[in-house]
N, C-alpha and C positions, 0 to 999 in steps of 0.2 A: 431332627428326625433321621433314622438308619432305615435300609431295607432289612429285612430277615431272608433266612436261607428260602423260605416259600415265595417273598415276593420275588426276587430275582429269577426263582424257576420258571414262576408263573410271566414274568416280561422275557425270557427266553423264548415261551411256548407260544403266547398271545401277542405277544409285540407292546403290549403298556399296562399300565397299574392306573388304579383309577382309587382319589382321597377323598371322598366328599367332606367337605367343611374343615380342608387343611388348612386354610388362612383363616384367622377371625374374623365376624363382620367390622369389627372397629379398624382392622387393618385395611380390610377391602375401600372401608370408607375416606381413607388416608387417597386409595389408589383411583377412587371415583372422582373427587375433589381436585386430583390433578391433571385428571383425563377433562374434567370439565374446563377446564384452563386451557387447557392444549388446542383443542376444536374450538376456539373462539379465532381463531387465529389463521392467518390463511400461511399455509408451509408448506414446501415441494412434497414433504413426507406424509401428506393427504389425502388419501383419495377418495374419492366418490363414485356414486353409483352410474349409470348411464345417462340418467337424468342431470345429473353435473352439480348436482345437490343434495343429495342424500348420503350421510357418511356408509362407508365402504371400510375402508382402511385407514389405520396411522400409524406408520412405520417408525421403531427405533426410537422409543422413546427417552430409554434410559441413559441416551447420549446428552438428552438437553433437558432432563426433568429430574430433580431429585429425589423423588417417590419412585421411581421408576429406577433409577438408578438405585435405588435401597433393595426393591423388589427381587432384582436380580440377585443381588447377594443375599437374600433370607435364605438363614441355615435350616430352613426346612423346605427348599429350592434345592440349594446346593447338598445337602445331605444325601439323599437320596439320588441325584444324577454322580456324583463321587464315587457311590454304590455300585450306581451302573459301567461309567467310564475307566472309574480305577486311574484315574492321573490325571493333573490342572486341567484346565479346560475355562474357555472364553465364549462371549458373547456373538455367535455368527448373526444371529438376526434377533429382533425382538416386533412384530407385528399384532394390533389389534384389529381384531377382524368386528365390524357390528354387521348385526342381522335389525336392521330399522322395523319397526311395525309395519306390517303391512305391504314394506317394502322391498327388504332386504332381499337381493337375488343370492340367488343360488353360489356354491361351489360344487363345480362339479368334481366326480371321482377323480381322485390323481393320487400320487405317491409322490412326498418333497427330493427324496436324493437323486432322483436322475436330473432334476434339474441344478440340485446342489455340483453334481458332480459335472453333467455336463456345460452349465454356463458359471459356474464358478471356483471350478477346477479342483472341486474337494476328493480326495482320495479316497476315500473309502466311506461306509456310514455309521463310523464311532462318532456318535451325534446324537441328544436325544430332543425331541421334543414337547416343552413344557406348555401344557393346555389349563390356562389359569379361568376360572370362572370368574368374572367379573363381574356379571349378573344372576340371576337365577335362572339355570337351565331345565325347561319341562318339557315335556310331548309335543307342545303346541309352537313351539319358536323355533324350528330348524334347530335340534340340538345335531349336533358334529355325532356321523354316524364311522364308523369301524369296522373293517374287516379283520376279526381274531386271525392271527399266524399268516397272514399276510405278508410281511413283512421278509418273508423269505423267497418270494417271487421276485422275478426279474421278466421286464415285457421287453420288447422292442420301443426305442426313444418317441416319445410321441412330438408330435412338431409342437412349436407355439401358436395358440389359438386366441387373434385377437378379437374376435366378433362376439364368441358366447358370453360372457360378461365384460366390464368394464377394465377387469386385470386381465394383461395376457399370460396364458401358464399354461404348462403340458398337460395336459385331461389325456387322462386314461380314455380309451375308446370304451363302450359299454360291451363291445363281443370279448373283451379281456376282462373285462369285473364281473357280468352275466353267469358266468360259468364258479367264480371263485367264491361268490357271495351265496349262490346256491349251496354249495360245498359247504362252505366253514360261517354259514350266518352273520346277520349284522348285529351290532351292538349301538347303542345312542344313549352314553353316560348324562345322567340326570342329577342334579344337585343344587344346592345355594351356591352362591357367590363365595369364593375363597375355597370351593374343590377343586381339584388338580388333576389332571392327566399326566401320566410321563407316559410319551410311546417311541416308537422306534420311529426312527426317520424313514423308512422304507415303508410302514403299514399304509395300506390302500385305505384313505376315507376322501370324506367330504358330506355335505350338507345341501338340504334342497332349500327354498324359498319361503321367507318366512311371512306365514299369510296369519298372523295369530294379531293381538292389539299388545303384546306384550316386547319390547326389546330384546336382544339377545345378545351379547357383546364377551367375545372371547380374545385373550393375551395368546397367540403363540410363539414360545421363548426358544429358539433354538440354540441348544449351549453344545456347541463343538470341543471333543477331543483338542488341548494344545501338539500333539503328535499329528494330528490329522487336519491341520489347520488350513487353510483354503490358498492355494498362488494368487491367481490372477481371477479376478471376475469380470464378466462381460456385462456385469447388471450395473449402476447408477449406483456412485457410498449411500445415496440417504434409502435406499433398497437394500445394499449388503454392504456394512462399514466395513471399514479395513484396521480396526482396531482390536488386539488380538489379544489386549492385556488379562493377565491372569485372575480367575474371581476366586476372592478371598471374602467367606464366612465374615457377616456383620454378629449385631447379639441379637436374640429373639426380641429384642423390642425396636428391634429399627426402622420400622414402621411405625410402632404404636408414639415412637419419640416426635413424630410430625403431625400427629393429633390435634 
């Protein structure tokens, strides 16, 4: 899959492009079947919610899982960030975010490159990130909401906040987002499992508390410019690997081959 001269305007203007039902379900189910393997297992790259039992996170999978490691190279992954980037580009992070029934807290507002840049020494934000549906995203599950053209602000660094949830991360103050969301409206992409986001690493989102009986489980793939590739990180490898190697395009069934 290519962008066209429209989508690239429209990720200029708005900061991402949104694919509903870009991966097949038969793919997805390739990518659910290895994520259920994963979470059996206790690894540093796990996190939970406050309760110290309820999945949160699972970082990096495509270091130790080969569904995962296919995922990232699917040429309808990389096609479209090649679009945007315009030259090689590697794996900076790959994390799954779940929203548990009933349980799942919150993210609150924030913006990923000030942290990219301030605790992991990233140059600039030629960087996009890829928001993989892994489940079914509706009204009712804390879908991951958006601030359209966002992505061209710049706040002052907010500190690390470890109390509000379980991860600690710079959250946006609400008197910086209160004013820009009035402005330019939110967005909260809805779809099947195997729709896609590609957004700017800079757009202000996050997601409230899912109080619905339904899961909610999102991939975010951040694939980094190879020209703008990261020094030194102050965060933990199984957090931010230091593996910068080049992704090279599989064939459209490299998922469906582990069926």
């Amino acid at each position: 899959m290519r962008l066209t001269p429209s989508n690239l305007q429209e990720y200029r203007e708005r900061g991402f492009l949104f694919f509903p039902g870009l991966l097949a379900p038969a793919e997805m189910a390739v990518i659910t079947r290895a994520l259920e393997g994963i979470v059996q297992h206790k690894r540093p790259e796990i996190v939970t919610e406050k309760d110290g039992t309820t999945l949160r996170s699972v970082f990096n999978m495509q270091a130790y899982d080969e569904a995962f490691s296919r995922l990232v190279r699917h040429p309808k992954i990389l096609g479209p960030i090649s679009d945007l980037l315009g030259e090689p580009a590697y794996v900076f992070q790959m994390v799954l975010n779940f929203k548990a029934e009933f349980a799942g807290d919150e993210w609150p507002w924030h913006q990923d490159y000030p942290t990219y840049h301030s605790d992991d020494g990233m140059p600039t934000p030629r960087v996009v990130n890829t928001l993989i549906f892994v489940e079914e995203v509706n009204e009712f599950n804390a879908p991951l909401m958006l601030i359209p053209g966002s992505h061209t602000l710049e706040f002052p660094l907010p500190e690390v906040n470890t109390t509000r949830t379980s991860y600690p991360a710079r959250w946006l103050p609400v008197e910086d987002v209160g004013p820009v969301a009035r402005e330019r409206g939110i967005v909260a992409p809805k779809g099947p499992a195997g729709s896609v986001i590609f957004a700017h690493t800079n757009i202000i989102h996050g997601s409230g508390r899912n109080h619905s009986p339904w899961r909610r489980a999102l991939i975010s793939l951040t694939i980094n410019a190879l020209s703008n590739a990261t020094q030194t990180s102050h965060r933990p490898p199984h957090i931010v690997p230091s593996d910068r190697t080049p992704l090279d395009p599989l064939g459209e069934d490299c998922l469906l081959a582990l069926a």
